[in-house]
Backbone as CSV, one residue per row, in Angstrom:
resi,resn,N_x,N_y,N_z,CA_x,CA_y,CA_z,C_x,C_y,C_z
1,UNK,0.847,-1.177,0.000,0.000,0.000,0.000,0.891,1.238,0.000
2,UNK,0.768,2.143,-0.884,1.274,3.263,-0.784,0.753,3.958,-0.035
3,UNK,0.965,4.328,1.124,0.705,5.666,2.301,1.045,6.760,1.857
4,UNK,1.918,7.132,0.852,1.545,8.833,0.500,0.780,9.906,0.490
5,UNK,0.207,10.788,1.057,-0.581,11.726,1.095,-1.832,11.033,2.375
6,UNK,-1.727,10.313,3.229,-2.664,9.827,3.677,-2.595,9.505,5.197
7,UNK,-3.186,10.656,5.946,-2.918,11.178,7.328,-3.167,9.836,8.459
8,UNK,-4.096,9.411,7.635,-4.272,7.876,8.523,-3.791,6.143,8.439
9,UNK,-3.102,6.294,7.606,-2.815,5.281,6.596,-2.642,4.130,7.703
10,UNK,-2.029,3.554,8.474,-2.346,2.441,9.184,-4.147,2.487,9.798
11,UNK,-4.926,3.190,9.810,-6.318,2.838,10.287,-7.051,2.512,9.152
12,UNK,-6.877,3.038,7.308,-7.244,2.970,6.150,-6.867,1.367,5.995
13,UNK,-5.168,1.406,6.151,-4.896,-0.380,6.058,-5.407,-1.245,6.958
14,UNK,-5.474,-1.004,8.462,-6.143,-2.323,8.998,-7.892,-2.142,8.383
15,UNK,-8.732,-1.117,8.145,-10.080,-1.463,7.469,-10.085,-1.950,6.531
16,UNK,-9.104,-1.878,5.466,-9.093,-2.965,4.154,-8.533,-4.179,4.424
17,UNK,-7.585,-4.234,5.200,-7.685,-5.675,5.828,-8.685,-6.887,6.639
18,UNK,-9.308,-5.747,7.187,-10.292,-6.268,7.838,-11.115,-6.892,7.183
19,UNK,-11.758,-5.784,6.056,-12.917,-6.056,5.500,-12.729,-7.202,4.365
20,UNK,-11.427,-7.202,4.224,-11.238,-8.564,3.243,-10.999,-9.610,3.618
21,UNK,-10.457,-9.684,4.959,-10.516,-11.253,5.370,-11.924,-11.420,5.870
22,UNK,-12.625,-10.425,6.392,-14.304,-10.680,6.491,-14.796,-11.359,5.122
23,UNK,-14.708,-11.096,3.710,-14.884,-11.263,2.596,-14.642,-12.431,2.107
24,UNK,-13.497,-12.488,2.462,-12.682,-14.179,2.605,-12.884,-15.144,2.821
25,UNK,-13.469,-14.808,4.543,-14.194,-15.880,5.556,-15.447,-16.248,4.353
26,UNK,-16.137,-15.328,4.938,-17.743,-15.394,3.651,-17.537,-16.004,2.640
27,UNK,-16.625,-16.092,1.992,-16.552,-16.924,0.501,-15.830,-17.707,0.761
28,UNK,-15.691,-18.795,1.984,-15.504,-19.990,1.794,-13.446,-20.233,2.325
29,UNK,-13.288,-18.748,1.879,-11.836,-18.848,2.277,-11.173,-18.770,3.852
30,UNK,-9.286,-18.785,4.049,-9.293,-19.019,5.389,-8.286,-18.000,5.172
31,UNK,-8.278,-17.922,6.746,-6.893,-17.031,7.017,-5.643,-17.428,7.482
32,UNK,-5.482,-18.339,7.346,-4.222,-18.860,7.821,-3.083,-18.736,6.276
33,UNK,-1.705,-18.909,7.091,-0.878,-18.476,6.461,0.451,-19.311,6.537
34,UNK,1.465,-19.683,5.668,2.489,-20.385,6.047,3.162,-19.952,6.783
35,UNK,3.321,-18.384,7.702,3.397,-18.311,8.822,2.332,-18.624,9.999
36,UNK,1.722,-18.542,9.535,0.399,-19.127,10.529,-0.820,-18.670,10.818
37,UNK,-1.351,-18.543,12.070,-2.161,-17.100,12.006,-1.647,-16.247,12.921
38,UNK,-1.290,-16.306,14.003,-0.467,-15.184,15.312,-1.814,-14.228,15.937
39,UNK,-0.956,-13.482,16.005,-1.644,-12.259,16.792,-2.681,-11.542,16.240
40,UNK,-1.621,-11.254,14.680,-2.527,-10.147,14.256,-4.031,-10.957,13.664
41,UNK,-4.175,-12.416,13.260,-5.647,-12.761,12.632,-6.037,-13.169,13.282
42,UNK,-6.038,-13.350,14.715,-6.494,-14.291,15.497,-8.110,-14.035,15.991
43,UNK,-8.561,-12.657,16.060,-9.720,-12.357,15.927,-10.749,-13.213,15.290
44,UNK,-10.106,-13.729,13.748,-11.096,-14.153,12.885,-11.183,-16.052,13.230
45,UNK,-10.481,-16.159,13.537,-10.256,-17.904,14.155,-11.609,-18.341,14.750
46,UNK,-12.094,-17.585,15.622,-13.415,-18.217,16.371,-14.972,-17.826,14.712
47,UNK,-14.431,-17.551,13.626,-15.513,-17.410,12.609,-15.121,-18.370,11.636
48,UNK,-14.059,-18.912,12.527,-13.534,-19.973,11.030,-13.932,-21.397,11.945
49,UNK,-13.948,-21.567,12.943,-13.870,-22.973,13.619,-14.868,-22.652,14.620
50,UNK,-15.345,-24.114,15.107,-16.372,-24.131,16.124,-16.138,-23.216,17.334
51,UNK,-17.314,-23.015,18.405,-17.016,-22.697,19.813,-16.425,-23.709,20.588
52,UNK,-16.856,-25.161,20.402,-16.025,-26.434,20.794,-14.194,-26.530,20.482
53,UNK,-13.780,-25.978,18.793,-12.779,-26.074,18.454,-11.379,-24.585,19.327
54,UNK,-12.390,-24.011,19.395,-12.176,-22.767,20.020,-11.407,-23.217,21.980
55,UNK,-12.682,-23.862,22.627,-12.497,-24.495,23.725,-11.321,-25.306,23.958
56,UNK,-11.291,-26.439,23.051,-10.125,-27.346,22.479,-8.348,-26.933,22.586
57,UNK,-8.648,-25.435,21.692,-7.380,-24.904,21.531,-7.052,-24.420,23.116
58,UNK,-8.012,-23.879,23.635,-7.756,-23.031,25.221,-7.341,-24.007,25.919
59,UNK,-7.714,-25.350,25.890,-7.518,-26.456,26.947,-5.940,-26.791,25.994
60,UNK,-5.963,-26.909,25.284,-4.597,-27.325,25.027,-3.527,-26.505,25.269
61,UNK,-3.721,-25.285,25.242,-3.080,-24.280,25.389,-2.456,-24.262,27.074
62,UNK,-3.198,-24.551,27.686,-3.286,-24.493,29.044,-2.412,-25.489,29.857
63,UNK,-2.777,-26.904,28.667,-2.311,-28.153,28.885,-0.923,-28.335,28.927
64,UNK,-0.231,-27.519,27.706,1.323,-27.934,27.466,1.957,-26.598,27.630
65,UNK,1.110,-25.075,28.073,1.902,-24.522,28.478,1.257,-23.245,29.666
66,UNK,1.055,-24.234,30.752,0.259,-23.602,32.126,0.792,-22.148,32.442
67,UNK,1.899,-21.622,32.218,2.514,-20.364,32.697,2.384,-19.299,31.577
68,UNK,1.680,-19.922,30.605,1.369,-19.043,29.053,2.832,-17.970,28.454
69,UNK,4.039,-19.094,28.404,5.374,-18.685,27.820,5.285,-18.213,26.554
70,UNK,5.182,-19.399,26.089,5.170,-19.897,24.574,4.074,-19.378,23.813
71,UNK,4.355,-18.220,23.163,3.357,-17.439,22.285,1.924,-16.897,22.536
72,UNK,2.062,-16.770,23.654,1.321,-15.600,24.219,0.069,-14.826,23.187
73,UNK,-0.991,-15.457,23.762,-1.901,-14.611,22.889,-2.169,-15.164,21.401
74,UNK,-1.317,-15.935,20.759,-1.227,-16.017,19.672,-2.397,-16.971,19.370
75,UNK,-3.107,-17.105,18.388,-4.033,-17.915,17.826,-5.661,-18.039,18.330
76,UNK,-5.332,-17.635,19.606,-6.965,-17.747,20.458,-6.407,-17.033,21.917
77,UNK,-7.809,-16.044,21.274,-7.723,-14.722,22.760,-7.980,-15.439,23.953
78,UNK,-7.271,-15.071,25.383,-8.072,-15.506,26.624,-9.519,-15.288,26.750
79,UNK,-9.816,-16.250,27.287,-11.081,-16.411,27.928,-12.162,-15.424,28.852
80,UNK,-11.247,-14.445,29.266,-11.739,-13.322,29.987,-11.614,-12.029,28.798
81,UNK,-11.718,-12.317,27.339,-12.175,-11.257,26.548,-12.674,-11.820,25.392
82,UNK,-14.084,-10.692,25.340,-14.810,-11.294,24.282,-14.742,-11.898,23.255
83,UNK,-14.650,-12.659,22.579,-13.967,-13.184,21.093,-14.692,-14.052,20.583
84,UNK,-15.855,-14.650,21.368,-16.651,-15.527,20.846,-18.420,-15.263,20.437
């Protein structure tokens, strides 16, 4: 994206981002990535997979890493914020 002339340009880019992986989802597509999904798509994860699959990941998460070291946040928000 060229940001030239454009006072907001990271709030312009995350709404076209947004609105296209919304677009994405809707037509069947995913967001994952051969880096993965992380931080920044992780929002859209609970519109791609069950509330069960969702649960799954938290318990596993919990399972192999109780002190929440290991990637933090990444893939599925805690449980004490809205996401579902």
């Amino acid at each position: 994206m060229n940001a030239a002339g454009v006072a907001n340009a990271l709030t312009v880019y995350e709404e076209i981002e947004s609105r296209a992986r919304d677009e994405a989802i809707a037509s069947g597509g995913n967001i994952s990535h051969h880096h993965g999904v992380g931080q920044k798509k992780r929002r859209w994860v609970p519109k791609q997979i069950s509330p069960t699959a969702v649960l799954l990941y938290r318990a596993i998460k919990k399972g192999l890493d109780p002190k929440n070291i290991f990637a933090v946040e990444n893939i599925i928000l805690p449980v004490n914020k809205s996401n579902l």
